[in-house]
Steps between C-alpha positions, in 0.01 A plus 500: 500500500620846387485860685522821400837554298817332667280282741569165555350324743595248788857638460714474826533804717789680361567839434740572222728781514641640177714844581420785296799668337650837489502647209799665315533854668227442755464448863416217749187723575387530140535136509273436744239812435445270147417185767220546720613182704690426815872466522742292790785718610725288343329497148532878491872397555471309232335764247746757580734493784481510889656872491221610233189305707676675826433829350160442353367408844646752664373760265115374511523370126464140600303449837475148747142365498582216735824315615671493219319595261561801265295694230526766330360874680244533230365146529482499833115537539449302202307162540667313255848557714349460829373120384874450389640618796233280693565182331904595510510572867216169567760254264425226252240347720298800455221560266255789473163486653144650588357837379881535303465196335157602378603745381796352311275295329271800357208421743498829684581850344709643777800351675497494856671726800652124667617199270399179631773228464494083579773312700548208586388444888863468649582827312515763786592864368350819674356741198459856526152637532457498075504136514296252587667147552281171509673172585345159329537150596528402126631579196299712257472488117722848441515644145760792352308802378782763397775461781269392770392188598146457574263264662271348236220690398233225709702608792545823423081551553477299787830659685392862386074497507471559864738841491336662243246768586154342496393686185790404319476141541242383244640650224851395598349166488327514167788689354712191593231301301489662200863531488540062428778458728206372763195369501206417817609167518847562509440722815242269638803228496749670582288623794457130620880495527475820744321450820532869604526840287261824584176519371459166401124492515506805247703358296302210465187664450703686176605211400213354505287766301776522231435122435124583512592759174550818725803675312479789693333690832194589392469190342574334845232718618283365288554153557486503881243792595268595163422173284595280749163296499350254316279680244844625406656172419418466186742772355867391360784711652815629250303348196648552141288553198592608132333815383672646112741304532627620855547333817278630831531401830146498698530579844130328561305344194170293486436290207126466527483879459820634378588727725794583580532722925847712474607639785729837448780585743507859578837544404531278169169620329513897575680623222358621210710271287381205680118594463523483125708171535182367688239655290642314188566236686116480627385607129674166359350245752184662422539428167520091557232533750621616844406771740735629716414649851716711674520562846754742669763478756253675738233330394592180620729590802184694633170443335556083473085441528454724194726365295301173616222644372589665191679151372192320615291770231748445249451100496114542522478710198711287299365174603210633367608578153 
């Protein structure tokens, strides 16, 4: 199984360490500006010489993150450096985890403030307050995504869910999803093989809607508090049809009417580009036969019963045409 670009999987924990060079007429500094990684004293050494690294220290150019562990001034608030310096300080053993590893893998937008990283249980190092160390009894699947070495992306969820802000969570999950390198019953199994992780129950429950079709909040929503009874059951989730030749994904559709319930985030349905987008869309499924009802963000966060109702009058009229 493949990653994003330079991911392999399963790989051992190891942390290669090709040196940067300095360039003809440059400095150790200008080196290292072009690196936003995380440098052992005696690599700087190695780049330049001790008398040059010396200097750059003692000027502020090049600045100590941790024992041991150099980057350049300009980096030195830079995420990318900071998980460097985390897994260089931590050793081979180490791999990234949580929230960081999430993020690593493209399932949340913004890094965050600590870096979660794995050891192995005998492993005993004291961080600094910007990371976040969590000791396991058994060796994870680890993967390389640029430099770093990263927990899986199965773990990855289950290590990172439970420190994301609750409103973040379900579309960190179904981001994960749609990205391929998970699936709901890769996290379901993998969850079997972890008796304890934060918000398990939650998890679950997302989980569990995504195999149900939910592919996004308000679609969870809808699964669990709107058409979550049995009149409701007869409606396929995600279903594809061909209209002119394109491909549509159905949030709900029932055959015996042909109607098709879409439910509109606020954020990924406001723009005026993406009104046309769903008025042509709407126009072609029309054309083979379906009727599309839409029903807003607010509508089914906080008016559930009418949306009941109004998908109830939809299916009346239909079924009797």
């Amino acid at each position: 199984m493949t990653g994003p670009a330079g991911v392999a999987y399963n790989g051992p924990m190891t942390h290669l360490r090709p040196l940067p060079r300095v360039a003809a007429g440059g400095s150790l500094v200008d080196a290292l500006r072009r690196e936003p990684r995380a440098f052992t004293y005696d690599e700087l050494i190695g780049i330049a010489s001790e008398r040059k690294a010396r200097t750059a220290i003692a000027r502020g150019d090049i600045v100590r993150l941790l024992p041991d562990t150099y980057v350049a001034a300009i980096h030195a608030e830079s995420f990318a450096a900071r998980v460097d310096a985390a897994l260089l300080w931590a050793g081979t053993k180490a791999a990234v985890s949580g929230v960081a590893a999430m993020f690593l893998w493209g399932f949340v937008e913004e890094p965050p403030e600590t870096i979660e990283i794995v050891l192995p249980h005998p492993e005993h190092p004291y961080p600094p307050k910007w990371i976040r160390v969590r000791r396991l009894s058994y060796r994870p699947p680890t993967t390389r995504i640029g430099r770093a070495t990263v927990l899986g992306p199965d773990l990855a969820v289950i290590h990172g869910f439970g420190g994301l802000a609750r409103g973040d969570r379900s579309s960190a999950v179904h981001r994960a999803f749609r990205s391929g390198f998970t699936t709901p019953r890769a996290i379901r199994d993998a969850l079997e093989r972890v008796p304890r992780c934060t918000a398990r129950r939650e998890l679950l429950r997302r989980v569990d809607a995504a195999e149900r079709g939910a592919e996004s909040y308000l679609e969870e929503v809808g699964l669990r508090r709107v058409f979550n009874t049995g009149e409701f059951a007869r409606f396929l989730r995600q279903h594809r049809v061909m209209a002119q030749g394109e491909f549509f994904r159905l949030d709900m559709y029932d055959p015996s009417t042909m109607t098709a319930v879409e439910l509109d985030g606020a954020a990924s349905h406001a723009s005026p580009q993406q009104r046309q987008r769903d008025l042509r869309r709407d126009a072609l499924l029309a054309g083979i036969g379906i009727q599309t009802l839409r029903l807003t963000y607010e509508d089914i966060t906080e008016r559930p019963e009418q949306c009941r109702a109004r998908v109830r009058e939809v299916l009346e009229a239909r079924s009797t045409t």
